[in-house]
N, C-alpha and C positions, 0 to 999 in steps of 0.2 A: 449593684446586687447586694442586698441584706446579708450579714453574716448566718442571721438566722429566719432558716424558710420552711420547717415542718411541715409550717401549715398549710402552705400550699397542696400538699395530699391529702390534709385531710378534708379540704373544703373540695375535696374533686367527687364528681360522681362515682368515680368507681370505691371511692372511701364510703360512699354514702351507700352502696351497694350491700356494704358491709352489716348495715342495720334493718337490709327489707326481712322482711317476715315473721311471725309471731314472737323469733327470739329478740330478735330487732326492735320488736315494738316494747317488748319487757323492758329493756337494756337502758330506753331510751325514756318510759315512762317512771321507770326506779330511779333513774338518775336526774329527771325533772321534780319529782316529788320529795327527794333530798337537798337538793337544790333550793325548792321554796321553800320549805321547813327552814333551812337555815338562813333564808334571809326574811322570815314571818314577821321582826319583828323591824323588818325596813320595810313597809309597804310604798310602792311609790319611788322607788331610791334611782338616785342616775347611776347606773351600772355600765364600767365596761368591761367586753367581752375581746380578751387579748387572743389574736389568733382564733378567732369565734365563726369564721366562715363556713364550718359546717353545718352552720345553722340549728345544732342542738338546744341549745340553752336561749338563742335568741327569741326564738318562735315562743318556749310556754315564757319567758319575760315576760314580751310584748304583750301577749295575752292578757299576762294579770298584773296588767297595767303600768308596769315598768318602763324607765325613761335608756333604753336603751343604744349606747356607741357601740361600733365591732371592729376591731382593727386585723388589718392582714398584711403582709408581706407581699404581695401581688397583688394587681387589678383584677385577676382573676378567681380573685378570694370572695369577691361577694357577687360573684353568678349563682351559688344555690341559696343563699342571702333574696336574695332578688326573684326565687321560683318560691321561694316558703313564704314570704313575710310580704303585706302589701306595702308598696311603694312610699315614703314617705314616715314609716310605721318607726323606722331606727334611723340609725347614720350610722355611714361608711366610711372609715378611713384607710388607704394603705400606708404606711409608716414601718419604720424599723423596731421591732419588740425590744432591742433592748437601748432602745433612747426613744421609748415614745414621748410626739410632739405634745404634751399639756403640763402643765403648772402641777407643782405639789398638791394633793388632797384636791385635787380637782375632781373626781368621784367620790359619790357615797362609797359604791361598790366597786373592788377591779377583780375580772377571773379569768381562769384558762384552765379550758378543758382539752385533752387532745394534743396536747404540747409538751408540757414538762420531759413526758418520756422521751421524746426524740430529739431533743435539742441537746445541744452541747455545754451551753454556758446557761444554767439552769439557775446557779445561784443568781448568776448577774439579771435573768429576764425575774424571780422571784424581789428582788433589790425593788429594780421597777414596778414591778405590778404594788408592791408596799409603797413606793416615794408619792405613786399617783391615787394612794384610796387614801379618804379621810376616815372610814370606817371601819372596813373589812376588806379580807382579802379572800378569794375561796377557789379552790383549785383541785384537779384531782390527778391522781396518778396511781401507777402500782406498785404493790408493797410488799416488800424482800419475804414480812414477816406471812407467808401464804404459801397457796400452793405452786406460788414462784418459785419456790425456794427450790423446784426441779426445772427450773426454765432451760438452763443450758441443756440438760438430758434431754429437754422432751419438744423444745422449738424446730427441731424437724418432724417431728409427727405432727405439730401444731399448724406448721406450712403445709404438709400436706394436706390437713383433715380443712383448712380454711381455706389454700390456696394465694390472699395478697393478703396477709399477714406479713409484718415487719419486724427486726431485730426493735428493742427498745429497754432502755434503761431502769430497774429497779431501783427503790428507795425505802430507808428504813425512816421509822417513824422519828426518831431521834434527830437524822440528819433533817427533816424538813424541821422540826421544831428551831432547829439552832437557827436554819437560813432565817426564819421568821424575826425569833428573837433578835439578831443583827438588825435588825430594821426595824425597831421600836415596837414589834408584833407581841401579842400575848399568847401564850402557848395555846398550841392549836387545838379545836375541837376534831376530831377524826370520827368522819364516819364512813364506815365499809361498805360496798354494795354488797358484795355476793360473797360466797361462802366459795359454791362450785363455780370450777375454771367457765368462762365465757362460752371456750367450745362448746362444752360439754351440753350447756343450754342450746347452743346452736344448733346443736347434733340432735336431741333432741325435737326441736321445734315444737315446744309445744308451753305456750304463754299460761295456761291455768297452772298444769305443773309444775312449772321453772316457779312461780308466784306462791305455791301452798309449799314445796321445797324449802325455798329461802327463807319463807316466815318461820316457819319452825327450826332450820339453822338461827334464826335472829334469835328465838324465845330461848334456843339451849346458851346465848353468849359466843357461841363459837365464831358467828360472824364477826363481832365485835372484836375477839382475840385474832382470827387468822383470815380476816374477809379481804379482798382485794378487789376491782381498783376502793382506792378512799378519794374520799370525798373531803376534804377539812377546811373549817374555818376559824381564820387567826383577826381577829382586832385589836384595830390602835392605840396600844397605853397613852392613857394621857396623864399628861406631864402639871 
């Protein structure tokens, strides 16, 4: 058994339940369109997706043309891997995230979405996902500096109003800078999704709104200052 196994929930369907419906499709379209923005200027790149079996980030990869690996902590990590993407389209490995089996700078790209916040040795799985990109590294998580910042107060209304919502680890922008820097990384680019809380969108449901909302949070800068989850990417000083 892997010390570290997040992932395993989030490649489960009832993880994936989490993103049906209008707010779902937002959540999921904002955070692919950030995503390729920041790797625009790698078109083509071998990217791996650490802990990637929920199939977010693989599917629009694969699409636009990306040489995509996904690694998981169980066998069971790439069953919605295997309903999203056609057969053949990536590769699968299950391996332990924090000694994945490949050679230094063996990827252009390595990332993890879905992860950082629930594992425990976050620096040490951040170490790896750096030892194995030759490029970049791009990863996302939530950020202290938001409307986090009432998460202890208000993650019981958050369970209630979501129902399988999970306890999960905040981070400030500073401490992922340093993990990066440790690892020959160059200070990170950060980019915020959202402005307002996730439920809130959820609560909602309604993908034009949540869509004319956020833009004009992005145009006043507020996103930029206090948006949560981030999205960031750090590349390899070379020496």
């Amino acid at each position: 058994m892997f010390l570290e196994t997040a992932d395993i929930e989030t490649a489960s369907a009832d993880y994936a339940a989490r993103f049906n419906g209008a707010a779902g499709e937002y959540f999921l379209a904002r955070q692919a369109e950030i995503t390729l923005g920041l790797l625009s200027h790698l078109p083509q790149a071998r990217v791996l997706d650490v802990g990637g079996g929920h199939a977010q980030l693989a599917e629009p990869l694969v699409k636009n043309g990306y040489a995509v690996t996904v690694t998981g902590s169980d066998d069971s990590c790439r069953k919605r891997l295997d309903q999203c993407l056609v057969r053949g389209s990536f590769t699968y490995l299950t391996c332990d995230s924090l000694s994945l089996p490949f050679e230094d700078r063996s990827f252009d790209v390595v990332m993890a979405f879905r992860l950082l916040p629930h594992v425990t040795r976050w620096r040490q799985i951040i170490a790896e996902l750096c030892r194995v990109a030759d490029k970049c590294v791009i990863v996302d998580y939530p950020d202290r500096r938001s409307t986090n910042i009432f998460y202890e107060q208000l993650f019981g209304m958050k369970k209630k109003l979501e129902g399988n919502t999970r306890p999960f680890t905040l981070f400030s922008r500073s401490e992922i800078a340093a993990s990066v820097a440790g690892n020959n990384f160059a200070p990170p680019l950060f980019v915020p999704e959202f402005l307002l809380p996730m439920v809130v969108h959820r609560k909602v449901g309604n993908k034009a709104l949540s869509t004319a909302v956020e833009a004009c949070c992005r145009l006043t800068g507020l996103t930029q200052l206090f948006g949560s989850p981030i999205i960031f990417r750090s590349d390899r000083l070379r020496s």
